[in-house]
PDB file of N, CA, C and O in Angstrom:
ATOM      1  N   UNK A   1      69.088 -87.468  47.004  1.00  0.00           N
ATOM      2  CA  UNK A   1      69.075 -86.717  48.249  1.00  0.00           C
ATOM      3  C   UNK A   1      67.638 -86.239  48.488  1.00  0.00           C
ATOM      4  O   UNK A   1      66.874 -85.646  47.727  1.00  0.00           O
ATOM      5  N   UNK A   2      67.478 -86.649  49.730  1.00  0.00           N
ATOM      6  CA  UNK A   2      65.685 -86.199  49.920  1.00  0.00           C
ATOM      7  C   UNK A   2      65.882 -84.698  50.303  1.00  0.00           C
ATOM      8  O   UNK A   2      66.906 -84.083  50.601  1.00  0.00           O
ATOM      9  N   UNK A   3      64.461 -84.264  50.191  1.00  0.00           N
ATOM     10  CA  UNK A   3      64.136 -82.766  50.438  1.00  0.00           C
ATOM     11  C   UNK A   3      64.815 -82.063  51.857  1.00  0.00           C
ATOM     12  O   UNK A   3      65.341 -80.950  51.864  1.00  0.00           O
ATOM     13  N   UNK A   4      64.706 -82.833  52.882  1.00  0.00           N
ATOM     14  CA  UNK A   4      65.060 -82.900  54.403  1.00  0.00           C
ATOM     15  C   UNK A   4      66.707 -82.889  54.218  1.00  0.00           C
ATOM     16  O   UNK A   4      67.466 -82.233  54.931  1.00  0.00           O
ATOM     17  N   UNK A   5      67.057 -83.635  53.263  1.00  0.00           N
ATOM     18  CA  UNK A   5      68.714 -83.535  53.598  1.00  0.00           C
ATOM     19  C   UNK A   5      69.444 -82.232  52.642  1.00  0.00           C
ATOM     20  O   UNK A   5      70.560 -81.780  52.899  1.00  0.00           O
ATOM     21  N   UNK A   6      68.718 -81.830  51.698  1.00  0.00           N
ATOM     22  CA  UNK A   6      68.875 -80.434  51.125  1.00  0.00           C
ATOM     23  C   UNK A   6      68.590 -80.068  51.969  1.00  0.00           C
ATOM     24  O   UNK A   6      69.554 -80.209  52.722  1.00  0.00           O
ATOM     25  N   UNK A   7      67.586 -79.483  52.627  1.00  0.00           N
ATOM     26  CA  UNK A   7      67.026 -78.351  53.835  1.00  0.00           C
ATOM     27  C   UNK A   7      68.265 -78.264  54.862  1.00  0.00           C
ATOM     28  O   UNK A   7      68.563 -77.137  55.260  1.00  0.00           O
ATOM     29  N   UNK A   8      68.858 -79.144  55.227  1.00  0.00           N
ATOM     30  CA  UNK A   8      70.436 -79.446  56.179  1.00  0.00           C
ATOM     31  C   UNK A   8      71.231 -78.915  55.668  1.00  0.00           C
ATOM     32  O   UNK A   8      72.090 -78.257  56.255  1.00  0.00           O
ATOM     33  N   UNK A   9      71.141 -79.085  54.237  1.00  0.00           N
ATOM     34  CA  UNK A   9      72.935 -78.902  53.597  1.00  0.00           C
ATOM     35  C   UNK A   9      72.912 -77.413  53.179  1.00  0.00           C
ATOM     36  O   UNK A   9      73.973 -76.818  52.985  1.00  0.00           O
ATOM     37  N   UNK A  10      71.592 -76.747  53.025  1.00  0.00           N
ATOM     38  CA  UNK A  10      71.654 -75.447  52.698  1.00  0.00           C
ATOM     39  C   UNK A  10      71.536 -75.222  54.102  1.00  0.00           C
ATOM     40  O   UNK A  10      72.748 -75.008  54.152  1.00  0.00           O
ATOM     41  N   UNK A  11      71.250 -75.105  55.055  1.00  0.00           N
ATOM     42  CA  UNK A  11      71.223 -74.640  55.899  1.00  0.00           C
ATOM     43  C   UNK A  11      72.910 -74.533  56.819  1.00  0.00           C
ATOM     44  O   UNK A  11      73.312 -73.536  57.417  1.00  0.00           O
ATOM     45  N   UNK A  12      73.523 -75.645  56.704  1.00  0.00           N
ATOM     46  CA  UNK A  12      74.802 -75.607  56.840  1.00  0.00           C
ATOM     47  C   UNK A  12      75.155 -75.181  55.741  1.00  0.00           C
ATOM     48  O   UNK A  12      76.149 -75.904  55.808  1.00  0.00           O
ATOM     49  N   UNK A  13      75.319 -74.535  54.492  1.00  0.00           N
ATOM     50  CA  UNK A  13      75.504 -73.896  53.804  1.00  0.00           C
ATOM     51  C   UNK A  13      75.693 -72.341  53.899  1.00  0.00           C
ATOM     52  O   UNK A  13      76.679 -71.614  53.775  1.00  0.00           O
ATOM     53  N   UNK A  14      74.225 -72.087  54.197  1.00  0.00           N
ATOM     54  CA  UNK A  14      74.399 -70.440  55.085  1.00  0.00           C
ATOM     55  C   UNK A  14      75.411 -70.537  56.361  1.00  0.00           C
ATOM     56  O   UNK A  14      76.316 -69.702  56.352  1.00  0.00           O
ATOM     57  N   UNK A  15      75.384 -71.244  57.212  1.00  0.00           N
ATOM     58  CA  UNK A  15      76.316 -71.033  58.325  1.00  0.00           C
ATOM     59  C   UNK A  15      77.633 -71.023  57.710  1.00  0.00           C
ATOM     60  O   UNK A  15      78.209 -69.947  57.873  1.00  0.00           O
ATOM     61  N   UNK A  16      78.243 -71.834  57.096  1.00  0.00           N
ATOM     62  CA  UNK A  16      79.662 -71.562  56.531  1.00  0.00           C
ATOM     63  C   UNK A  16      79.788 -70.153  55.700  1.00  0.00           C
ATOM     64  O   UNK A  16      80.765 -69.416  55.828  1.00  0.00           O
ATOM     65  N   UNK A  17      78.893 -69.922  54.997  1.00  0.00           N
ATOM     66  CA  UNK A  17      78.923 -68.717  54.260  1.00  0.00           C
ATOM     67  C   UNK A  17      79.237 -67.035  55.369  1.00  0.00           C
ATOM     68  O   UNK A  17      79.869 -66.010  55.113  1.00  0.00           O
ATOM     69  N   UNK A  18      78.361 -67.518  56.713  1.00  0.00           N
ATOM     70  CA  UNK A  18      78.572 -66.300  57.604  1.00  0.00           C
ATOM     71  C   UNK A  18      79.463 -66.362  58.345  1.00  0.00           C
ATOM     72  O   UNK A  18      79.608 -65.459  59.168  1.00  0.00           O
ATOM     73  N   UNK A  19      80.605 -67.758  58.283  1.00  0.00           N
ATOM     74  CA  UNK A  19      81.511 -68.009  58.785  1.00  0.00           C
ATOM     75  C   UNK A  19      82.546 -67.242  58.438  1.00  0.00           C
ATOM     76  O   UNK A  19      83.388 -66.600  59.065  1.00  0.00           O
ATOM     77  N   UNK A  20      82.200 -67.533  56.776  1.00  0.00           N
ATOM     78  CA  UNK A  20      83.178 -66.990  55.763  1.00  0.00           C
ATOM     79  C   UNK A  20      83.214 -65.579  56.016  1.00  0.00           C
ATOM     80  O   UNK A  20      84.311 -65.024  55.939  1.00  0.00           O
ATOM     81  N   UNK A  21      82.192 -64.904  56.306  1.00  0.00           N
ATOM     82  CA  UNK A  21      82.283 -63.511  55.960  1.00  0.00           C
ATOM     83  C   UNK A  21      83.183 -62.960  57.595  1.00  0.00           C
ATOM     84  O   UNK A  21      84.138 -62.218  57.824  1.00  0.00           O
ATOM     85  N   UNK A  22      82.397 -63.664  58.316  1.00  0.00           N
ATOM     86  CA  UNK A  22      83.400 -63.353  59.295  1.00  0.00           C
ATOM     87  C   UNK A  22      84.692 -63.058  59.478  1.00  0.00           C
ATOM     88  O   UNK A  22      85.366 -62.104  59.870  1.00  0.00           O
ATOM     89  N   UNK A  23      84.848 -64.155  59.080  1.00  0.00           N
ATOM     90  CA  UNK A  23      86.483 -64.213  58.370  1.00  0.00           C
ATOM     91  C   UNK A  23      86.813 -63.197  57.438  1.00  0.00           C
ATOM     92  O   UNK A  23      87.931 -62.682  57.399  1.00  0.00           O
ATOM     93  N   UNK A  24      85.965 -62.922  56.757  1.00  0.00           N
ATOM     94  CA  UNK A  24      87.253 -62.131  55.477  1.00  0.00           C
ATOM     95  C   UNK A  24      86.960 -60.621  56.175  1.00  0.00           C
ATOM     96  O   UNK A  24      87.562 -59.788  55.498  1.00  0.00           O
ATOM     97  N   UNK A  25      86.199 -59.944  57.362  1.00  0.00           N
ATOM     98  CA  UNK A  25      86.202 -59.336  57.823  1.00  0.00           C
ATOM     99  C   UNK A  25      87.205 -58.928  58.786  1.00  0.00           C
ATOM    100  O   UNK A  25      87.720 -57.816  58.897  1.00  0.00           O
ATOM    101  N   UNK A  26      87.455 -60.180  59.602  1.00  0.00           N
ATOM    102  CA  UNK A  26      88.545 -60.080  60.698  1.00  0.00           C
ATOM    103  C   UNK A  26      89.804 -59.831  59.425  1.00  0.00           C
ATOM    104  O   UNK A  26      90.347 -58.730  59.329  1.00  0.00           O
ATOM    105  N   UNK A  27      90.132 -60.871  58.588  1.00  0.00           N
ATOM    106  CA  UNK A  27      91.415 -60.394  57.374  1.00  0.00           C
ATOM    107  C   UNK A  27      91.374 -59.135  57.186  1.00  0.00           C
ATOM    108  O   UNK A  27      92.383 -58.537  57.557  1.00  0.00           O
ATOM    109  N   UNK A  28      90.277 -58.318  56.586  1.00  0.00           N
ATOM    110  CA  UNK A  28      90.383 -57.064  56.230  1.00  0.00           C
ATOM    111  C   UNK A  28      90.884 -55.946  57.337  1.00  0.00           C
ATOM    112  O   UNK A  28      91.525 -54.911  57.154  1.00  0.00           O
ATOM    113  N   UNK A  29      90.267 -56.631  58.772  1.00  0.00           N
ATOM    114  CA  UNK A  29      90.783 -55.608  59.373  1.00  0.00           C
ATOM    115  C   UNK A  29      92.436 -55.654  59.635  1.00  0.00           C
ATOM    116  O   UNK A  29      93.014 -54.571  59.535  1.00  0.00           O
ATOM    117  N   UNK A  30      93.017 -56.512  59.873  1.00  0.00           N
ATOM    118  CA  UNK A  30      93.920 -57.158  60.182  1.00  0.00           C
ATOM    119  C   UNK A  30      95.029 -56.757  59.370  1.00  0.00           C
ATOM    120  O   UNK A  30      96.126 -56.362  59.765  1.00  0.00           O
ATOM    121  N   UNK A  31      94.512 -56.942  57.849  1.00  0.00           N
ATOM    122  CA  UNK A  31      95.286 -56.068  56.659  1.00  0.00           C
ATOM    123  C   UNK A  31      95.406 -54.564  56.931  1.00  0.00           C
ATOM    124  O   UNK A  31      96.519 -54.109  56.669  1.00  0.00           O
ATOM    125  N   UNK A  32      94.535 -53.729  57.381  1.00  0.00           N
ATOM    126  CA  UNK A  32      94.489 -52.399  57.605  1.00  0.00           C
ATOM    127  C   UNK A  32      95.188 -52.086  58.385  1.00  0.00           C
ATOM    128  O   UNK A  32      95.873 -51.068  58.276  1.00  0.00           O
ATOM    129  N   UNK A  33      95.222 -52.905  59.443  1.00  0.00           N
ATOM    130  CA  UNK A  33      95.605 -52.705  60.514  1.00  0.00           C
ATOM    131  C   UNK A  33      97.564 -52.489  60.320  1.00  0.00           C
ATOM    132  O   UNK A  33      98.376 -51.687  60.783  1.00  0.00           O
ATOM    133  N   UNK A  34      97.656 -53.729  59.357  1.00  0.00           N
ATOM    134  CA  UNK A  34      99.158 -53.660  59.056  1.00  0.00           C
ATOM    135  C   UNK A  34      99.474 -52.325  58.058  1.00  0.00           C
ATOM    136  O   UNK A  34     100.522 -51.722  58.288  1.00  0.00           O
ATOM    137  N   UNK A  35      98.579 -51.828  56.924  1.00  0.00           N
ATOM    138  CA  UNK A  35      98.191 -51.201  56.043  1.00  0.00           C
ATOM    139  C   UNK A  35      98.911 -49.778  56.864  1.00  0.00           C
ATOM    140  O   UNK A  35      99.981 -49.236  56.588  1.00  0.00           O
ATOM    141  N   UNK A  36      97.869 -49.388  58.006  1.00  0.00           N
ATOM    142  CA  UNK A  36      97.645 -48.058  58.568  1.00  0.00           C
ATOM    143  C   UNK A  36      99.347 -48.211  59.126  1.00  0.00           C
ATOM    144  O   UNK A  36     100.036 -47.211  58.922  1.00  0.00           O
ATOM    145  N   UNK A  37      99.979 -49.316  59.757  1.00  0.00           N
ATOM    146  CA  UNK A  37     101.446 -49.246  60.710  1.00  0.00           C
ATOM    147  C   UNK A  37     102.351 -48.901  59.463  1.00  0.00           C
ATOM    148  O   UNK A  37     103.144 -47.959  59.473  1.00  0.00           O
ATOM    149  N   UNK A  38     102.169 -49.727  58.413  1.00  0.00           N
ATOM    150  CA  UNK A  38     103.200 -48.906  57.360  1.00  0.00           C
ATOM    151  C   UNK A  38     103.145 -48.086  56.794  1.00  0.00           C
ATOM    152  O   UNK A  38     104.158 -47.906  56.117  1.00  0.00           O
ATOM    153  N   UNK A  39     102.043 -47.047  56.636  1.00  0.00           N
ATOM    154  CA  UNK A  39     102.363 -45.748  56.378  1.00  0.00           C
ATOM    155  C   UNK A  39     102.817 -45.516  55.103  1.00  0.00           C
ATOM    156  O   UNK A  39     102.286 -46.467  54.528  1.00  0.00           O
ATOM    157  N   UNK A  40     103.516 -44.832  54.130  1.00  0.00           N
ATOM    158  CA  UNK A  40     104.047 -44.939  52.847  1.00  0.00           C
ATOM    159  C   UNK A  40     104.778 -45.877  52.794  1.00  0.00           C
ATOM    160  O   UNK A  40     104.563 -46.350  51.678  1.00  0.00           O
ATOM    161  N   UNK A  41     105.898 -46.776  53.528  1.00  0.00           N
ATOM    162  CA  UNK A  41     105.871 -47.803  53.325  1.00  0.00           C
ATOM    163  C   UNK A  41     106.216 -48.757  52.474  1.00  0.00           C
ATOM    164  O   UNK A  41     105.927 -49.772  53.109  1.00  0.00           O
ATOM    165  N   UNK A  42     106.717 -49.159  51.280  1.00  0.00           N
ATOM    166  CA  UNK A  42     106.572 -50.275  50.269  1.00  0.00           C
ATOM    167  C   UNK A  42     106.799 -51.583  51.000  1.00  0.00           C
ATOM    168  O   UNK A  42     106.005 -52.494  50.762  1.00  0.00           O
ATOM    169  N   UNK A  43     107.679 -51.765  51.766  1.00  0.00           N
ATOM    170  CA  UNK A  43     108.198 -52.931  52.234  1.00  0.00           C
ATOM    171  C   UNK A  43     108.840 -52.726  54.035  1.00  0.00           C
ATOM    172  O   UNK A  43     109.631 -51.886  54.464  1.00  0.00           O
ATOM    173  N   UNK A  44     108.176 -53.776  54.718  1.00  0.00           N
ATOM    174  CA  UNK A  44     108.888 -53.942  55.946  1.00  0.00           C
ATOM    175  C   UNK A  44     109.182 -55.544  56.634  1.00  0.00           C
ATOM    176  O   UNK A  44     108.596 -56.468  56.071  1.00  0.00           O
ATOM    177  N   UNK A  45     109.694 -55.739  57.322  1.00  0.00           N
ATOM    178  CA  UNK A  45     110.245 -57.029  57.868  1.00  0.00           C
ATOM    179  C   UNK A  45     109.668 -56.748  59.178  1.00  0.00           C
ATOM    180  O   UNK A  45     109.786 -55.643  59.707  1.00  0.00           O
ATOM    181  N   UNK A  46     108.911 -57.935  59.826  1.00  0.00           N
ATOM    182  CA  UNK A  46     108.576 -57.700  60.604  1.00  0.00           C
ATOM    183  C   UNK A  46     108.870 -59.831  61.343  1.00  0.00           C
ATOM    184  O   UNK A  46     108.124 -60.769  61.063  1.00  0.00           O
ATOM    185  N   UNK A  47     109.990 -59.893  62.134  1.00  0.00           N
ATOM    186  CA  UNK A  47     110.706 -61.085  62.634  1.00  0.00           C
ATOM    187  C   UNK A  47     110.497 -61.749  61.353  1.00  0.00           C
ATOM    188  O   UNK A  47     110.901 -61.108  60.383  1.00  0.00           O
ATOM    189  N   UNK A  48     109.876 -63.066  61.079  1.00  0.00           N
ATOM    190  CA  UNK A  48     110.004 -63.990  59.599  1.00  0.00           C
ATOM    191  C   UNK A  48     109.035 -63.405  58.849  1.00  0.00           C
ATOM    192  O   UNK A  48     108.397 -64.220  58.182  1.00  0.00           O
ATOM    193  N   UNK A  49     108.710 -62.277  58.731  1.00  0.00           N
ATOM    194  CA  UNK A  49     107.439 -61.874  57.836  1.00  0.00           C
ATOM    195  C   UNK A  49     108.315 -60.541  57.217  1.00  0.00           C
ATOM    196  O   UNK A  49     109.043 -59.752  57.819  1.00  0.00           O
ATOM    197  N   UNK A  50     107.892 -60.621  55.541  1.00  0.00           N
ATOM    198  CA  UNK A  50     108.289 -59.395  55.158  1.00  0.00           C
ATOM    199  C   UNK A  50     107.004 -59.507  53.890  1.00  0.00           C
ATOM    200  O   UNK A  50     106.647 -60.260  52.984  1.00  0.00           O
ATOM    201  N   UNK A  51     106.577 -58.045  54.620  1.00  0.00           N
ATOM    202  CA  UNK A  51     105.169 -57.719  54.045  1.00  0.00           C
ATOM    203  C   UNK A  51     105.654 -56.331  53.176  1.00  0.00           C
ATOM    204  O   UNK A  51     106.363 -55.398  53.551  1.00  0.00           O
ATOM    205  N   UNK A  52     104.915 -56.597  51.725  1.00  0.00           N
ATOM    206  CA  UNK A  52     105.203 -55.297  50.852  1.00  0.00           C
ATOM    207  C   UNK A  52     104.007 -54.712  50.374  1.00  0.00           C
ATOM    208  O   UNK A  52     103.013 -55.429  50.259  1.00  0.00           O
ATOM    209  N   UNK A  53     103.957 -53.424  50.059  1.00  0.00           N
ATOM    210  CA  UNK A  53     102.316 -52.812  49.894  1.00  0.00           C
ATOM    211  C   UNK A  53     102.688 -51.853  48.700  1.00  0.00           C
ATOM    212  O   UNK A  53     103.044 -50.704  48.960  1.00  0.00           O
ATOM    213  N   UNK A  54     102.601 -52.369  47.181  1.00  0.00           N
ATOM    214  CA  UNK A  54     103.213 -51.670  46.558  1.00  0.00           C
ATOM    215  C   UNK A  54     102.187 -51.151  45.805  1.00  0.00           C
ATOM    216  O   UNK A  54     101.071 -51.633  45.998  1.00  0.00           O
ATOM    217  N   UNK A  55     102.349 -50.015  44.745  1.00  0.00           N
ATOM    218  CA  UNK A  55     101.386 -50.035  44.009  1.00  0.00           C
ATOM    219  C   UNK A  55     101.288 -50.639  42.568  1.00  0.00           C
ATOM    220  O   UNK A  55     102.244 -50.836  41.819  1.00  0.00           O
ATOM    221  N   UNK A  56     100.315 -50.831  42.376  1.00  0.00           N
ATOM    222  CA  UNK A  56     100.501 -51.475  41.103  1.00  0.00           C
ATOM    223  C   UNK A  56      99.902 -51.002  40.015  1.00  0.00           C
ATOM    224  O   UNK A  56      98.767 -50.775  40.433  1.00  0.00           O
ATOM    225  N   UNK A  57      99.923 -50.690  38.832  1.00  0.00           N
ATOM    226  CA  UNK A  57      99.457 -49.711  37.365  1.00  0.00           C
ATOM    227  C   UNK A  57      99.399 -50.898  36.778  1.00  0.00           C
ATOM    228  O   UNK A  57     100.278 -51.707  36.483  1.00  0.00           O
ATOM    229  N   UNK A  58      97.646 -50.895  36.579  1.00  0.00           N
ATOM    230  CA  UNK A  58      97.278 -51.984  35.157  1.00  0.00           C
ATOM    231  C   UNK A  58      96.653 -50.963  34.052  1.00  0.00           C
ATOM    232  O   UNK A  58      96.537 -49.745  34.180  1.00  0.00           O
ATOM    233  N   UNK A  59      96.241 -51.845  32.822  1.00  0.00           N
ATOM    234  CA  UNK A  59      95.518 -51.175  31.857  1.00  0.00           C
ATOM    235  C   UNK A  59      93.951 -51.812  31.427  1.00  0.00           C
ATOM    236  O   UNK A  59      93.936 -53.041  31.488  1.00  0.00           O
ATOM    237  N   UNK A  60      93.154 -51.431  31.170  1.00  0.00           N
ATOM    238  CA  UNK A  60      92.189 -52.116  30.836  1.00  0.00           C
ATOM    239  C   UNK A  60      91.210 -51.101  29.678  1.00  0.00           C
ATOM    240  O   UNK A  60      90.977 -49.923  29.409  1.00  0.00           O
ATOM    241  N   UNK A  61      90.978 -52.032  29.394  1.00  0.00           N
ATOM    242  CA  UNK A  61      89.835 -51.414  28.310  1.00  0.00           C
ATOM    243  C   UNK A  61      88.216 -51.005  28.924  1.00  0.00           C
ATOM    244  O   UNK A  61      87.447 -51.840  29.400  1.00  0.00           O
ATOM    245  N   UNK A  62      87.949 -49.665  28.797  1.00  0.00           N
ATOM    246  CA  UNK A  62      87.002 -48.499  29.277  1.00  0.00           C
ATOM    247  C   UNK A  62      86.001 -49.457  28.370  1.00  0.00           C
ATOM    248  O   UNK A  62      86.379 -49.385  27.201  1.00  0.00           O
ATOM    249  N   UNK A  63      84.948 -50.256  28.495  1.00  0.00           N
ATOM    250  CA  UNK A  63      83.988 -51.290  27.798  1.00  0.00           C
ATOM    251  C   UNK A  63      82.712 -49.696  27.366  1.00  0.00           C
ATOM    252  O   UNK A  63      82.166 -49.398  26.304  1.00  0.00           O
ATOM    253  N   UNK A  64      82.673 -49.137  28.517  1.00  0.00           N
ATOM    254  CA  UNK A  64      81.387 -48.602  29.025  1.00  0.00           C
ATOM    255  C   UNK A  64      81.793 -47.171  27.265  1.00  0.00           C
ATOM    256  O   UNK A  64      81.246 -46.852  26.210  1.00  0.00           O
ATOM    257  N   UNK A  65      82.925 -46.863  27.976  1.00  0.00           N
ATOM    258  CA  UNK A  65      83.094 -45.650  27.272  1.00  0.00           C
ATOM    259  C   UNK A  65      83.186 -46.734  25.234  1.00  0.00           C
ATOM    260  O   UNK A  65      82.674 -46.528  24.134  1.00  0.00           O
ATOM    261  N   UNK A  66      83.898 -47.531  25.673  1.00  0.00           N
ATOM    262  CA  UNK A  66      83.868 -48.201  24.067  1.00  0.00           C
ATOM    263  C   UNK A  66      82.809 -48.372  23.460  1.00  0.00           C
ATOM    264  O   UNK A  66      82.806 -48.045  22.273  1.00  0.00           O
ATOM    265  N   UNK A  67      81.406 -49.008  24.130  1.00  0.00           N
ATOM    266  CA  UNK A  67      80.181 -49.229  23.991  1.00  0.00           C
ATOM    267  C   UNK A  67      79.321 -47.766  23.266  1.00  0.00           C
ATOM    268  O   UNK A  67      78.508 -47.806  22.343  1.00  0.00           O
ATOM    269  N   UNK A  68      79.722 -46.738  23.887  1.00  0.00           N
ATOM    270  CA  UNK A  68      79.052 -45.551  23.536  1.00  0.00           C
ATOM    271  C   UNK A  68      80.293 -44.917  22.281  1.00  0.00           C
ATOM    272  O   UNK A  68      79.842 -44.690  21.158  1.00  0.00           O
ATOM    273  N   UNK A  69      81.287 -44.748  22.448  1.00  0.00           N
ATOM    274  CA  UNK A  69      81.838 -44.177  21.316  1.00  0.00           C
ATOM    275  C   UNK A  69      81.871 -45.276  19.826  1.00  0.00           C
ATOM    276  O   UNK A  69      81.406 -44.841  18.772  1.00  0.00           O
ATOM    277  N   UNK A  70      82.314 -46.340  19.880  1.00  0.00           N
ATOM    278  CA  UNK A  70      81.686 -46.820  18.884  1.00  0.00           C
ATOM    279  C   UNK A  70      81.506 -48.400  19.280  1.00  0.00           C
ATOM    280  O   UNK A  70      82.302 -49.316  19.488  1.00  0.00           O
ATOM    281  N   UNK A  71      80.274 -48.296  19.284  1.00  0.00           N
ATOM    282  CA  UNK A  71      78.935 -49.735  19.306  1.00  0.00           C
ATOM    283  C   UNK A  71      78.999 -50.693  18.078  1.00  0.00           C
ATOM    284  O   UNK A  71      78.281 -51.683  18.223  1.00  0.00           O
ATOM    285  N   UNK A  72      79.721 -50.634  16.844  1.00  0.00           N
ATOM    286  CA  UNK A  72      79.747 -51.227  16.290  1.00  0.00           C
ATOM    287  C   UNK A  72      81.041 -52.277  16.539  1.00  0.00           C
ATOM    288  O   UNK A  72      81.159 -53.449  16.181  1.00  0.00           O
ATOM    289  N   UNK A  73      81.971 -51.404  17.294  1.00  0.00           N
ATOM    290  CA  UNK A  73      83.345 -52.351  17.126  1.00  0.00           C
ATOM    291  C   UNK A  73      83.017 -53.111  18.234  1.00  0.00           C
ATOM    292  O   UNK A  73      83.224 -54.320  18.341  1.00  0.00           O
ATOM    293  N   UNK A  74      82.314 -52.130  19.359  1.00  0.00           N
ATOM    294  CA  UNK A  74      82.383 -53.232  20.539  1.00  0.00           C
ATOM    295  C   UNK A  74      81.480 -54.028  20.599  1.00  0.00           C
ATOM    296  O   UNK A  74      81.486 -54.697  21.632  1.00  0.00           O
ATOM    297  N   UNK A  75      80.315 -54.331  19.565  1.00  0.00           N
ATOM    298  CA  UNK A  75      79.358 -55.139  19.250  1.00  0.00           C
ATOM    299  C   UNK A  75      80.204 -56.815  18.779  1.00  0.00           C
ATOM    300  O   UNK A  75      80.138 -57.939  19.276  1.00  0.00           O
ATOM    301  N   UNK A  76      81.030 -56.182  17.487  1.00  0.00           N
ATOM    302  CA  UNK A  76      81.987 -57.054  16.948  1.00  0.00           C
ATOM    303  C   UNK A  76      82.994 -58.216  18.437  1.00  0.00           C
ATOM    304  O   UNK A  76      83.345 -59.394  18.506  1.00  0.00           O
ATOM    305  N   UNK A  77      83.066 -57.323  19.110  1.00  0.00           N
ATOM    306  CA  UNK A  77      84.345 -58.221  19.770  1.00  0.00           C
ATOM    307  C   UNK A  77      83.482 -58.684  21.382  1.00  0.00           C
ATOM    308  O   UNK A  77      83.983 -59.089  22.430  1.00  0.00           O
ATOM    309  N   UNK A  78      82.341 -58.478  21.102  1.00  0.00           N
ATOM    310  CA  UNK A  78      81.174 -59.057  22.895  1.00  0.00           C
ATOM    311  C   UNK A  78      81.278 -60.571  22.459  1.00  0.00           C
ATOM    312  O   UNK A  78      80.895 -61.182  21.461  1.00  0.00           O
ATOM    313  N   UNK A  79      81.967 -60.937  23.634  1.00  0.00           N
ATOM    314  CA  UNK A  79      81.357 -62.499  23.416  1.00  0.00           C
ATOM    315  C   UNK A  79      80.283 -62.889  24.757  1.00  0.00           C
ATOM    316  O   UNK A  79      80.528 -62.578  25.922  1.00  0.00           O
ATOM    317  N   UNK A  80      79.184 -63.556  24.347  1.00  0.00           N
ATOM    318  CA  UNK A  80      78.109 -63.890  25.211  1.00  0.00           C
ATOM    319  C   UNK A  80      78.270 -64.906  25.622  1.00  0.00           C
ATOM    320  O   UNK A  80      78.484 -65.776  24.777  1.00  0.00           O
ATOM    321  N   UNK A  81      78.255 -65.284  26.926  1.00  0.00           N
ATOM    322  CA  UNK A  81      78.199 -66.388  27.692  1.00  0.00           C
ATOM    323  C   UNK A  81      77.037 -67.366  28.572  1.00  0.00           C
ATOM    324  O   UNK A  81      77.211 -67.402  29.790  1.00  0.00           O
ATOM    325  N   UNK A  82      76.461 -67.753  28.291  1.00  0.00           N
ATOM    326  CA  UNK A  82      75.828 -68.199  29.308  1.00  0.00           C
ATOM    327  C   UNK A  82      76.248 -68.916  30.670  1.00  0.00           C
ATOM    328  O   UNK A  82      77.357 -69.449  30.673  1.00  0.00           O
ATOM    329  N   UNK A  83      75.388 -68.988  31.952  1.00  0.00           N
ATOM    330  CA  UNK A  83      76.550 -69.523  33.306  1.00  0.00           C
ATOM    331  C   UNK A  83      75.138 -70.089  33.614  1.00  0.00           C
ATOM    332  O   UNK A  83      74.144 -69.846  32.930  1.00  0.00           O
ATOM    333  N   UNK A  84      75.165 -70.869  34.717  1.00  0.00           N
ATOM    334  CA  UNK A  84      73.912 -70.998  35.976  1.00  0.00           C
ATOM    335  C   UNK A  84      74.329 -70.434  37.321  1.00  0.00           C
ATOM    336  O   UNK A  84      75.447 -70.718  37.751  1.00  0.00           O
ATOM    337  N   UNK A  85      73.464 -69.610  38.055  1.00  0.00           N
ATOM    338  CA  UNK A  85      74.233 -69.354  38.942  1.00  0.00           C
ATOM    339  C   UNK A  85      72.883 -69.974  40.273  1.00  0.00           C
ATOM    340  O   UNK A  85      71.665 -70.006  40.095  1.00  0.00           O
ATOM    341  N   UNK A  86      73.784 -70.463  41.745  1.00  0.00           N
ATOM    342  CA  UNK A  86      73.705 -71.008  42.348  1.00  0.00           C
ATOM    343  C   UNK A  86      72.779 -69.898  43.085  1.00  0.00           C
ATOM    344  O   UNK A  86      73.015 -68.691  43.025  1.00  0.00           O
ATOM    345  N   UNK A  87      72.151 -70.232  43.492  1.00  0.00           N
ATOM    346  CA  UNK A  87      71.625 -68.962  45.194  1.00  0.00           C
ATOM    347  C   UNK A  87      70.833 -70.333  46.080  1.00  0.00           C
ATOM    348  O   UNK A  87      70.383 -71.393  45.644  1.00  0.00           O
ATOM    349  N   UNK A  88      70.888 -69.865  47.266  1.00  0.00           N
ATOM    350  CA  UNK A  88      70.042 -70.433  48.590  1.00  0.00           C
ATOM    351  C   UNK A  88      69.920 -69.574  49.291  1.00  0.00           C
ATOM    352  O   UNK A  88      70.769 -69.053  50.015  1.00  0.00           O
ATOM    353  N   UNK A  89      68.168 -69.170  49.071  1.00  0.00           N
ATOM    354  CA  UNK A  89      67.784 -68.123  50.218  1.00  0.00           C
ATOM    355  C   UNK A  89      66.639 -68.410  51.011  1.00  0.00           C
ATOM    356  O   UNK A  89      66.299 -67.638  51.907  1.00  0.00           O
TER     357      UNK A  89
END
């Protein structure tokens, strides 16, 4: 691929990307929008749509607080990864 046809594909690259955001903007509002009509809410039917907004309780492990109270265990169980990560700016 010559230099000129990268310069295209990132460039249509950014445009889909602000496409994207567009989009997950209009979703977000759209979600709120349903969000704010149900009110407390868990579940409503709305003609073939039945939308539920429940809450949900996970657990996770406090890394930050583990790291400082003891650094040795959480030294023991870090696994390091390496990635490549992509950018076009």
């Amino acid at each position: 691929m010559s230099i000129t046809e990268i310069e295209t594909k990132a460039r249509e690259l950014q445009e889909l990307k602000r496409l994207r955001e567009e989009l997950e903007a209009e979703i977000t509002a759209a979600e709120d929008a349903i969000k704010a009509a149900m009110g407390d809410a868990e579940q409503i039917t709305a003609g073939a749509y039945k939308v539920t907004w429940r809450a949900v309780t996970s657990s996770r492990i406090d890394t930050t607080a583990l790291k400082r109270a003891m650094p040795e265990v959480a030294a023991q169980f870090t696994k390091v990864t390496t990635t490549r990560r992509f950018i076009v700016a």
